[in-house]
C-alpha positions in Angstrom: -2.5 128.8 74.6 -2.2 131.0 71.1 0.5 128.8 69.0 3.1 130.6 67.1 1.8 130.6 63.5 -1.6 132.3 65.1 0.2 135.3 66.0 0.3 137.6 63.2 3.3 139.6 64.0 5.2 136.5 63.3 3.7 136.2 60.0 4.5 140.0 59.5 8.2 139.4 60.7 8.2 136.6 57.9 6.9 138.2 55.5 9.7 141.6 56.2 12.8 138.5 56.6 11.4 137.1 52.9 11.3 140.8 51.0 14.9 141.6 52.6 16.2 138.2 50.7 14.7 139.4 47.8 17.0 142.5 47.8 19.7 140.7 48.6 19.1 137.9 46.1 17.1 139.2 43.6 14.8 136.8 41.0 11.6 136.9 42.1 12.4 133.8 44.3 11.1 135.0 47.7 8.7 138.3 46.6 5.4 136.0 46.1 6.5 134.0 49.3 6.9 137.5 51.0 3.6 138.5 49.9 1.7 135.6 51.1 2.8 135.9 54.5 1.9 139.4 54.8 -1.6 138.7 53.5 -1.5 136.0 56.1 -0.4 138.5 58.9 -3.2 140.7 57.8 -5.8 138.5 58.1 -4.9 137.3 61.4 -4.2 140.8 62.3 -8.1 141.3 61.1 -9.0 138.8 63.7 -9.7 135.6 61.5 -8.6 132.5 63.4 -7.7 129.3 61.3 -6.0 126.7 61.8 -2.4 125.8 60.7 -3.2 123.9 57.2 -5.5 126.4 55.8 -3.6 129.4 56.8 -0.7 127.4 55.0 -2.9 126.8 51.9 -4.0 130.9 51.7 -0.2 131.3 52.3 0.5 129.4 49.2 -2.1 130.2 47.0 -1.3 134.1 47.1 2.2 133.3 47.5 2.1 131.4 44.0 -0.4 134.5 42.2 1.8 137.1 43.3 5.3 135.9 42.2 2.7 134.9 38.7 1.8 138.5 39.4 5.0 139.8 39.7 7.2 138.0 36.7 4.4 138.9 34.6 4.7 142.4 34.7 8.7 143.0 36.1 9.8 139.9 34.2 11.5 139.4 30.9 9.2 140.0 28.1 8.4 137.6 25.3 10.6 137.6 22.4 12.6 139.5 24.4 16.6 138.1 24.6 19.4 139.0 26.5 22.3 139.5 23.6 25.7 140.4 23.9 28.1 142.5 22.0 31.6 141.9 23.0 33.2 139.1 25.5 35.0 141.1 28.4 37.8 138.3 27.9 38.6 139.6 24.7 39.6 143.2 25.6 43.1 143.6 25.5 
């Protein structure tokens, strides 16, 4: 009997639940996560059969290089500061 983490749909589903939170709570919290459970999905869509630990270990080893990935090259550069001008409490 094929257990639930060897489907890959489910993985696919994941991975679709996980980018929707990122557009809903944006921060590059759940984009890495999001991206290792598609690779995940792939790969058992692909027809490689592993079991639960090491598809968890590939899920967070890309997981962790893509949000790297990602803050790297969407994230706030360095020596790069968020300043402010005015106080919006101040405004008459």
């Amino acid at each position: 009997m094929m257990e639930l983490w060897e489907i890959w749909w489910v993985w696919i589903a994941g991975a679709l639940v996980l980018a929707i939170l990122e557009l809903i709570l944006p921060g590059f919290i759940f984009v890495g996560f999001a991206f290792g459970a598609a690779v995940v999905g792939v790969l058992l869509a692909l027809g490689l059969s592993l079991t639960l630990p090491w598809l968890l270990v590939i899920f967070a080893v890309v997981s962790a290089i893509a949000w790297a990935v990602a803050r790297q090259i969407v994230g706030e550069r360095k020596g790069q500061r968020k300043t402010f001008d005015r106080d919006i409490n101040e405004d008459p």
